[in-house]
N, C-alpha and C positions, 0 to 999 in steps of 0.2 A: 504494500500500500504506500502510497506516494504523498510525501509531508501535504501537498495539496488538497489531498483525498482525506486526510485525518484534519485539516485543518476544518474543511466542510463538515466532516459528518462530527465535530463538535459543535460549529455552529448549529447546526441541527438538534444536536440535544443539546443544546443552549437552549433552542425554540421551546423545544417540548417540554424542556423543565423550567420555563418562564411560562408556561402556556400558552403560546400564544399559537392560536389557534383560526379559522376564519370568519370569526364574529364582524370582524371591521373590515375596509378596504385594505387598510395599512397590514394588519395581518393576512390578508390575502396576499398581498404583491412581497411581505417580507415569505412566505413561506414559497411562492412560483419563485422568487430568486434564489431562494437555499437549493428547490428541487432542479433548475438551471446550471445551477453551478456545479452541482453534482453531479449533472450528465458530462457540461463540459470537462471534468475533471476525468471523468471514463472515458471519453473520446481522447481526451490527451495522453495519456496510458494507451490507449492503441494506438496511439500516432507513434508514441516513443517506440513499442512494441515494434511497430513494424519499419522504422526509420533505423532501429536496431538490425531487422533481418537485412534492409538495402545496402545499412553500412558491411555488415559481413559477408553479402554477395560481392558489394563491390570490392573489398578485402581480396574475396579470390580471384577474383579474374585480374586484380593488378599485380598476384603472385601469377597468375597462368602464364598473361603476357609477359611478366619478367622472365619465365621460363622459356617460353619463345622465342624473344628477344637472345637470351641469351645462346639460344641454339643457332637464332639464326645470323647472331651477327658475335659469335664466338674468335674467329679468328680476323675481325677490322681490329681489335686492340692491338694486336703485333704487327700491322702495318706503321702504328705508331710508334714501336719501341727503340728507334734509332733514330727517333726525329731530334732538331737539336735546335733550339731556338736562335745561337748565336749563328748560324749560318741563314736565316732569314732576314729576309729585307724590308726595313720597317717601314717600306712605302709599296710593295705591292706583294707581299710576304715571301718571296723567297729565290725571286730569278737574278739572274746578273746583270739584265742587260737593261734595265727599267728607266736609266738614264739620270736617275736622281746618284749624288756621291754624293755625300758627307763631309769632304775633303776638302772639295770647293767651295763649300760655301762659308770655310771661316776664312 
């Protein structure tokens, strides 16, 4: 039960051990908002409930695809492992011939 849901069903037996009951207007609209609240409070509990199962679908399909992913692009990491940053060119990253020097312009 969810602190929401105990907070309602004391206001409730708040009501009922105030009596108050539907003699008046005022006790009729205080007791349709108790039994209001209390539905919204059950609808929010299966909202949670089932926002719970979405997250833990989505859980595995981001483990599946990492599984995928990982099969499928297992060997692009070692095309990276001889890469070397100080032989790139910090104006078109990595050719020689790009026409910008370093040299000339101090």
């Amino acid at each position: 039960m969810s602190v929401i849901t105990e907070r309602i069903a004391y206001l409730q037996g708040l009501a009922e051990g105030l009596g108050i009951g539907e003699e008046t207007p005022v006790e009729k609209l205080l007791l349709q908002m108790l039994d209001t609240m209390s539905e919204m409070a059950e609808e929010m509990e299966l909202l949670e409930a089932e926002n719970q199962e979405t997250l833990d679908y989505v859980e595995s399909l981001d483990e599946s695809v990492a599984e995928i992913e990982e099969l499928l692009f297992e060997d692009d990491d070692e095309d990276f492992d001889d890469f070397d940053e100080e032989d790139m060119c910090a104006f078109c990253g990595g050719c020689d011939g790009c026409g910008s020097d370093d040299e000339d312009e101090e």
